[in-house]
ChimeraX commands (.cxc) that place a marker at each C-alpha (Angstrom):
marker #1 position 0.00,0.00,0.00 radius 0.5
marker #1 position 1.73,2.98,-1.24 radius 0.5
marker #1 position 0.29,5.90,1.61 radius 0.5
marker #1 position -0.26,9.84,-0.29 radius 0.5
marker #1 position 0.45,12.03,2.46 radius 0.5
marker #1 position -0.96,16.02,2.49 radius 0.5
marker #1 position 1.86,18.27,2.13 radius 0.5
marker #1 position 1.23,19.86,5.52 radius 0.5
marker #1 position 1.81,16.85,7.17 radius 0.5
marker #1 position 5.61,15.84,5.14 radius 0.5
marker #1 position 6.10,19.27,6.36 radius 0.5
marker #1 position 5.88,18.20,9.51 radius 0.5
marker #1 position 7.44,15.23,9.29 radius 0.5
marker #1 position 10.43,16.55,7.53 radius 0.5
marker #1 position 11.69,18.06,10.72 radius 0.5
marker #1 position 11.20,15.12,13.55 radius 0.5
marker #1 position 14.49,14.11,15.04 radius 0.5
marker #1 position 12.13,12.89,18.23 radius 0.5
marker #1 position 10.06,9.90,18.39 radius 0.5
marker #1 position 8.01,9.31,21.50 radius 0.5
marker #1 position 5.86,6.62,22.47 radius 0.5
marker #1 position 3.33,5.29,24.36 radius 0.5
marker #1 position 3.05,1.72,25.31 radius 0.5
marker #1 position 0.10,0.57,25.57 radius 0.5
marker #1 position -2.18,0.89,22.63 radius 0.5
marker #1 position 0.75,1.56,20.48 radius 0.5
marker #1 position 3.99,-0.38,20.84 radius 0.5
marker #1 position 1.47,-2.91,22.05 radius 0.5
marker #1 position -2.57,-3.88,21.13 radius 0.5
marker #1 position -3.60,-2.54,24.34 radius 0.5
marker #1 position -4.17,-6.15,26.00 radius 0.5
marker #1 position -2.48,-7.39,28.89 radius 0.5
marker #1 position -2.81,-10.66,29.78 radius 0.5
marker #1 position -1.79,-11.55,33.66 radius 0.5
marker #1 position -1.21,-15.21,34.49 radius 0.5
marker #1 position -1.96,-17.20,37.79 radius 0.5
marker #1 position 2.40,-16.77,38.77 radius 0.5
marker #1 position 1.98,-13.18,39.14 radius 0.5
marker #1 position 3.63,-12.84,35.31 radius 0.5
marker #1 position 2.17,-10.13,32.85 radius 0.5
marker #1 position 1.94,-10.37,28.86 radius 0.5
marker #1 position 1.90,-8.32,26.10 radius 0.5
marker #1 position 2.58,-8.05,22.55 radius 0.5
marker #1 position 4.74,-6.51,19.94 radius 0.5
marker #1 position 4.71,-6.28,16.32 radius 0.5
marker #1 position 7.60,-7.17,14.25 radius 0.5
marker #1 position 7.32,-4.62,11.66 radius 0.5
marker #1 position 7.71,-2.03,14.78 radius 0.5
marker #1 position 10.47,-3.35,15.47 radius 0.5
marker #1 position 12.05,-2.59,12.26 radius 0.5
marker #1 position 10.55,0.30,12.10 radius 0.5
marker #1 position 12.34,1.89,15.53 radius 0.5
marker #1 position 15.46,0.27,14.29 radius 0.5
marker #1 position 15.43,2.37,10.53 radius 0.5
marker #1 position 14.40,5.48,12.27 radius 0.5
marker #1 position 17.23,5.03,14.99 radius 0.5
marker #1 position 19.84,4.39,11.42 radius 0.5
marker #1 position 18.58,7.34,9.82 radius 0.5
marker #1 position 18.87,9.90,12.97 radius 0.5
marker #1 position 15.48,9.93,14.46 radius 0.5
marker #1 position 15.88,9.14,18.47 radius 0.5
marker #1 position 12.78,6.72,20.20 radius 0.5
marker #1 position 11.91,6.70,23.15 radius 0.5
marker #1 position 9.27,5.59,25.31 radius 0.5
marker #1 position 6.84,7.16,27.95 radius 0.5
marker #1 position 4.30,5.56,29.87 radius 0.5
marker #1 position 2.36,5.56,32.97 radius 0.5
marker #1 position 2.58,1.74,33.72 radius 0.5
marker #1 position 5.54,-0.01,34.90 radius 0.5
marker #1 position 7.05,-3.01,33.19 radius 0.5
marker #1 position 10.01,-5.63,32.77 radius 0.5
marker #1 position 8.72,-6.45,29.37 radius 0.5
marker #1 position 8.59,-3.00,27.83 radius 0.5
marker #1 position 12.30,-2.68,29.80 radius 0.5
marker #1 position 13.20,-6.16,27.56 radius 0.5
marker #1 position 11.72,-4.77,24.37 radius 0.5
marker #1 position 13.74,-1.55,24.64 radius 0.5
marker #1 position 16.76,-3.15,25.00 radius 0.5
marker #1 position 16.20,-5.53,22.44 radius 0.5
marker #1 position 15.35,-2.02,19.62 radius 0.5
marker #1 position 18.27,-0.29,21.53 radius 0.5
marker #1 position 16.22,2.08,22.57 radius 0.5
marker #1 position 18.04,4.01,25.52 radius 0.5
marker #1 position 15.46,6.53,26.65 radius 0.5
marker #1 position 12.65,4.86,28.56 radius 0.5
marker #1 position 10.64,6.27,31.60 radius 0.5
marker #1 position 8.15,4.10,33.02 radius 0.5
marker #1 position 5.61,4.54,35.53 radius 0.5
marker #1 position 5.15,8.29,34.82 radius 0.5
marker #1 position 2.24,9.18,35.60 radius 0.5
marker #1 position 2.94,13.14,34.97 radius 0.5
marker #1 position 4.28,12.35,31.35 radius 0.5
marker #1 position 4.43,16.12,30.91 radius 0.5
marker #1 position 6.94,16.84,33.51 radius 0.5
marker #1 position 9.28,14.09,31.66 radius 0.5
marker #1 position 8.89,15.19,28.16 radius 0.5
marker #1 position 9.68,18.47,28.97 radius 0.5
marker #1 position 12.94,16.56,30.64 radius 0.5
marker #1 position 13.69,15.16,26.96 radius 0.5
marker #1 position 13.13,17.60,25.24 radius 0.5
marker #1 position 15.43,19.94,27.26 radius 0.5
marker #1 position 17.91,17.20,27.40 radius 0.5
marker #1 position 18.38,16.70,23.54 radius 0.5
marker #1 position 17.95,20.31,23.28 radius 0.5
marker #1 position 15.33,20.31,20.99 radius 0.5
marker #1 position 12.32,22.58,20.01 radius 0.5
marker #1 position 8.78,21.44,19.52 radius 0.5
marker #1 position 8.69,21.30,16.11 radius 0.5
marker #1 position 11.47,18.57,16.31 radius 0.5
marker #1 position 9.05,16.38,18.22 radius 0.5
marker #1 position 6.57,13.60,17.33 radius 0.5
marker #1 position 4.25,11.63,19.81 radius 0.5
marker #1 position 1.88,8.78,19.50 radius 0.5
marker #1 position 0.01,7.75,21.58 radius 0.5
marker #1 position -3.86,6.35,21.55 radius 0.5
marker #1 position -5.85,7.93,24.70 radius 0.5
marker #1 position -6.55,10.80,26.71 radius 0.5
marker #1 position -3.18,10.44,29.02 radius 0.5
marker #1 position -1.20,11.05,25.31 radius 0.5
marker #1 position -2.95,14.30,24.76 radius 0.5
marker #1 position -1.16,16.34,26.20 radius 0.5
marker #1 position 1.77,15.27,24.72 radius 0.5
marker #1 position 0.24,15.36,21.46 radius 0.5
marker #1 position -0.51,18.57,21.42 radius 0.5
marker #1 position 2.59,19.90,22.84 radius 0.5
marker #1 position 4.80,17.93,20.23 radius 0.5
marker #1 position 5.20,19.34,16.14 radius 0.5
marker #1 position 3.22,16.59,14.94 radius 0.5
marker #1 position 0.43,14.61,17.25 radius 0.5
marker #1 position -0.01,10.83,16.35 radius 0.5
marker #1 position -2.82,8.95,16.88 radius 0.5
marker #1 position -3.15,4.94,15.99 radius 0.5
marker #1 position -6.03,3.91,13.96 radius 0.5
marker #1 position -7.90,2.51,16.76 radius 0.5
marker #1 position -7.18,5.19,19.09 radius 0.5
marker #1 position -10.03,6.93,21.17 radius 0.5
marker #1 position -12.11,8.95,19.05 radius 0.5
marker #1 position -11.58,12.41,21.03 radius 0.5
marker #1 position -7.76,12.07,20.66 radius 0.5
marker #1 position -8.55,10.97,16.71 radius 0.5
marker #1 position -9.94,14.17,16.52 radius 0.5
marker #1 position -7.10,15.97,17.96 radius 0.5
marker #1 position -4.42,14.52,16.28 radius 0.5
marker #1 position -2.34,15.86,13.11 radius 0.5
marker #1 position -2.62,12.32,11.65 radius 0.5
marker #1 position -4.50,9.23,12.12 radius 0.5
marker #1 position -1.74,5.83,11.17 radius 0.5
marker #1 position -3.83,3.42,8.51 radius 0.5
marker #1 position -2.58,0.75,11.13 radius 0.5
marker #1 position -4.00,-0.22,15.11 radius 0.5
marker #1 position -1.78,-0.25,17.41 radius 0.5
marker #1 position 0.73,-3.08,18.27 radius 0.5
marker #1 position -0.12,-3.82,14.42 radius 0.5
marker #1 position 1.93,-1.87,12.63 radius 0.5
marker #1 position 1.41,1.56,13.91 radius 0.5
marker #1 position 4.38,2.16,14.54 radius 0.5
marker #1 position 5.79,1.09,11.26 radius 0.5
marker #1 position 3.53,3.44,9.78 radius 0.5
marker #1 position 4.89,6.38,11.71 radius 0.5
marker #1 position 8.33,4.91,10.53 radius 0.5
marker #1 position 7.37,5.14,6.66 radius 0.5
marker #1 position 6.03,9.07,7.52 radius 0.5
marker #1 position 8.98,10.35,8.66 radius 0.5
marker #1 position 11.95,8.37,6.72 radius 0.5
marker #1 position 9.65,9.28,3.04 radius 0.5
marker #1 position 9.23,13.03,4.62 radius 0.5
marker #1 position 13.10,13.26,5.31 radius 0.5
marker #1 position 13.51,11.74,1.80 radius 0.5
marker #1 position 15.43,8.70,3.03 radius 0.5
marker #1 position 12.85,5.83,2.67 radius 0.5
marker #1 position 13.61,4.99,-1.26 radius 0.5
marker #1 position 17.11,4.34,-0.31 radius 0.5
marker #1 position 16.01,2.18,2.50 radius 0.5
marker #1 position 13.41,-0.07,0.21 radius 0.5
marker #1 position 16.41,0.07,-2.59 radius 0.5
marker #1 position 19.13,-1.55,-0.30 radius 0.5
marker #1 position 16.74,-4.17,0.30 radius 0.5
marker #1 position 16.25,-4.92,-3.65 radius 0.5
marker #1 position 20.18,-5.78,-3.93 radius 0.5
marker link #1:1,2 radius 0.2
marker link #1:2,3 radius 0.2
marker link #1:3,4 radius 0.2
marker link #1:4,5 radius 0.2
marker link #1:5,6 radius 0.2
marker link #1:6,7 radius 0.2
marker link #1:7,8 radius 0.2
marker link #1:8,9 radius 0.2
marker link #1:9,10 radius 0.2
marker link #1:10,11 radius 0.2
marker link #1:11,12 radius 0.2
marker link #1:12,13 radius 0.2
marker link #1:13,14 radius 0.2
marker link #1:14,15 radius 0.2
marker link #1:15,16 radius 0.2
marker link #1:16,17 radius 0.2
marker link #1:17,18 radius 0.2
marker link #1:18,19 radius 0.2
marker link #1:19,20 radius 0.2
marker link #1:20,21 radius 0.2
marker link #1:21,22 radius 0.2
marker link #1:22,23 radius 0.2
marker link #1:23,24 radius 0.2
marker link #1:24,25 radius 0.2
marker link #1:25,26 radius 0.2
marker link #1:26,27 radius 0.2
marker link #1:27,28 radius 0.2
marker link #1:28,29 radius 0.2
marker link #1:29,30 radius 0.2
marker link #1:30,31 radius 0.2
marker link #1:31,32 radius 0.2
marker link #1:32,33 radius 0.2
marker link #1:33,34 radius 0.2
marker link #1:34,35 radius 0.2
marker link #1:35,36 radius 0.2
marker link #1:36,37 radius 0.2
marker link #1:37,38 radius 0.2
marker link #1:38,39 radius 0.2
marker link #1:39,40 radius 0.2
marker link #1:40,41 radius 0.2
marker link #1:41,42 radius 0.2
marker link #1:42,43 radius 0.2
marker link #1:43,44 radius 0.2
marker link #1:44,45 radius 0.2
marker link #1:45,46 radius 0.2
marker link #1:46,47 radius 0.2
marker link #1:47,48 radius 0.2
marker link #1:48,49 radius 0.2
marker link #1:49,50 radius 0.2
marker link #1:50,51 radius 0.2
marker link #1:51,52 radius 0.2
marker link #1:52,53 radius 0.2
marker link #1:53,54 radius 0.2
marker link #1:54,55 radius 0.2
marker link #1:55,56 radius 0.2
marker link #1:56,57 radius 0.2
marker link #1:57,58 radius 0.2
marker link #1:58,59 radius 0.2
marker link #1:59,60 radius 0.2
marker link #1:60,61 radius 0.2
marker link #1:61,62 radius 0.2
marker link #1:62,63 radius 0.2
marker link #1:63,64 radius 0.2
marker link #1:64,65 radius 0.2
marker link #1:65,66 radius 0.2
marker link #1:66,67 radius 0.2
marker link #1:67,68 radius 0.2
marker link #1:68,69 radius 0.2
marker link #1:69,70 radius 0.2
marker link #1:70,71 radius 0.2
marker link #1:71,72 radius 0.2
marker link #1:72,73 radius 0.2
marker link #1:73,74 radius 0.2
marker link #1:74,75 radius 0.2
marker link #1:75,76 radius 0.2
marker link #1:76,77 radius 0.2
marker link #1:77,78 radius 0.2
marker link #1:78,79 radius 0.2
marker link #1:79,80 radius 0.2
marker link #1:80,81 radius 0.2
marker link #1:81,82 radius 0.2
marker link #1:82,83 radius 0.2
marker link #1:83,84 radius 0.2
marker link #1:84,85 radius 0.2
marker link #1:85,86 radius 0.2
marker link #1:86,87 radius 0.2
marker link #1:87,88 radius 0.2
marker link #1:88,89 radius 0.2
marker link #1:89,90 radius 0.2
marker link #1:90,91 radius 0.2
marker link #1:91,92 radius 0.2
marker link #1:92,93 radius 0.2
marker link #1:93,94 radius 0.2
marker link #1:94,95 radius 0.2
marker link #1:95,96 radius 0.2
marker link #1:96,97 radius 0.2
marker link #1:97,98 radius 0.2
marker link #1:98,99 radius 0.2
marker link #1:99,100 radius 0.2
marker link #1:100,101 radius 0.2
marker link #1:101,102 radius 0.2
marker link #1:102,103 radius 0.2
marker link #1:103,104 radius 0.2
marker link #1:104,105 radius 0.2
marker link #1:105,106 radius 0.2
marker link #1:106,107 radius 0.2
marker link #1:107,108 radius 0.2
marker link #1:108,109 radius 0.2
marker link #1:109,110 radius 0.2
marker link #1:110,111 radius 0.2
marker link #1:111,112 radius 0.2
marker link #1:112,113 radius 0.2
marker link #1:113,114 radius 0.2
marker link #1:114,115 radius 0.2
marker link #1:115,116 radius 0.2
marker link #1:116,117 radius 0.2
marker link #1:117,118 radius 0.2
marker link #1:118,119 radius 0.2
marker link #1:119,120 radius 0.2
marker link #1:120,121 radius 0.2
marker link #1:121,122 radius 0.2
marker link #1:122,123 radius 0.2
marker link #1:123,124 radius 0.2
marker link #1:124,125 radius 0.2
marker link #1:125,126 radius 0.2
marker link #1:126,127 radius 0.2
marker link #1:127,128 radius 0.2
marker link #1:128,129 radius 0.2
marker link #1:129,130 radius 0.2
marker link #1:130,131 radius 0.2
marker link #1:131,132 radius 0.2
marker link #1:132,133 radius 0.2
marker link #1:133,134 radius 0.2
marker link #1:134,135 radius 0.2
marker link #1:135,136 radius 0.2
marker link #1:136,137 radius 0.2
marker link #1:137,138 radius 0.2
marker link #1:138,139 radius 0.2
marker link #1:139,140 radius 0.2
marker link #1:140,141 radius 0.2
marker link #1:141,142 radius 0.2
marker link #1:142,143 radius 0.2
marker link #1:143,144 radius 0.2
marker link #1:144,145 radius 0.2
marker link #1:145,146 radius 0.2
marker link #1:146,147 radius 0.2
marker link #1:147,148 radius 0.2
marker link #1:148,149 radius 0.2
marker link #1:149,150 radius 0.2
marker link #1:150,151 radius 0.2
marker link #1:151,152 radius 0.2
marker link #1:152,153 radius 0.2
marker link #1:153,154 radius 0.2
marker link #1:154,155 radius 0.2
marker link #1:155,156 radius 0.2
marker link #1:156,157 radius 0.2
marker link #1:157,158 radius 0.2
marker link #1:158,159 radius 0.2
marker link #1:159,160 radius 0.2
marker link #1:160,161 radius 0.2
marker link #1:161,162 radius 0.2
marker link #1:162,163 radius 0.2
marker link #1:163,164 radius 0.2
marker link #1:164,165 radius 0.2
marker link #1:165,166 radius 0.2
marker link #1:166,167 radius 0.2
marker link #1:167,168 radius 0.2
marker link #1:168,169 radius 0.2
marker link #1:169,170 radius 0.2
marker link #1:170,171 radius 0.2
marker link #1:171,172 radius 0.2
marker link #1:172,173 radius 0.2
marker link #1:173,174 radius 0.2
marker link #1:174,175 radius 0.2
marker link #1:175,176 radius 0.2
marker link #1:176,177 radius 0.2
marker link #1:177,178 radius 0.2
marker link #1:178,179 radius 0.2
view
C-alpha cells in the first residue's frame, strides 16, 4: 500500500528528530494478559520493530513514555536499543519536557503517539500529534494524523514510513533491500 500524504503533514514530518511513544495501545494492542504466577503479557509487532530500528539508522531518536511499569517494555527496549525509557510516569508532561530539554530540541522537532486521553497532552505539545487507527475517538480528533494501522499492528511502522519518506530517506532504505 503505497500511503499519499498532504503536504502539511511531510512538512511536519520533515523536521522530527524525536520519536516518543506510548506503550500501551501503540507499541502494544492494548491487551495485557496476567497469568496465575503473578507474570504479565503483552505483545509486539515485528514490523515495529524494524521500524524503531530504521528510524534510529537514519537519525530519528525513540523513546518511550508511559504511565505503567514493566520488565517487558524494559526487555523490548533493550532488544530495539532504545536508551530513553521512563516508566511509571504518571505526569508524562513533567518528563517530556525533561527530553526535550535534554536533547535540546524545540517542539517542532518532536513527534508523539500515543492512543488515549493520558497522550494528549503530549500530542498537542509535540510538532506533529499521532494517533493509531484505533485510538479513542476524542484524541482521533485531535491529532495531526490518524496511522492506517491499530496499534501493536503496525502503527508504529507506519509512523516509521512518515517520517523516513518526509526526510527523503525511505527509497534508499526499500532500494538496499532490492540488492
Amino acid at each position: 500500500m503505497i500511503l499519499n500524504y498532504e503536504h502539511s503533514l511531510l512538512e511536519k514530518a520533515s523536521q522530527i528528530k524525536l520519536l516518543i511513544c506510548d506503550v500501551d495501545g501503540v507499541l502494544s494492542d492494548g491487551k495485557v494478559y496476567f497469568g496465575n504466577e503473578q507474570e504479565e503479557l503483552k505483545n509486539f509487532n515485528i514490523k515495529d520493530g524494524l521500524g524503531i530500528k530504521l528510524m534510529q539508522k537514519n537519525g530519528i531518536t525513540v523513546a518511550i513514555i508511559t504511565g505503567r511499569q514493566s520488565n517487558i517494555v524494559e526487555r523490548r527496549a533493550k532488544e530495539l536499543g532504545i536508551e530513553k525509557v521512563y516508566q511509571g510516569r504518571s505526569d508524562k508532561r513533567a518528563t517530556y519536557q525533561e527530553i526535550i530539554e535534554d536533547m535540546g530540541l524545540q517542539k517542532e522537532q518532536v513527534a508523539h503517539i500515543g492512543d488515549d486521553l493520558p497522550d494528549l497532552p503530549l500530542m498537542k505539545r509535540s510538532g506533529l500529534g499521532i494517533c493509531v487507527n484505533d485510538g479513542y475517538y476524542f484524541v482521533k480528533q485531535h491529532a495531526d494524523w490518524v496511522t492506517p494501522s491499530n496499534g501493536g499492528s503496525g502503527a508504529v511502522r507506519d509512523v516509521a514510513d512518515l517520517l523516513l519518506t518526509a526526510q527523503g530517506k525511505l527509497p534508499n532504505i526499500q532500494a538496499e533491500y532490492l540488492q
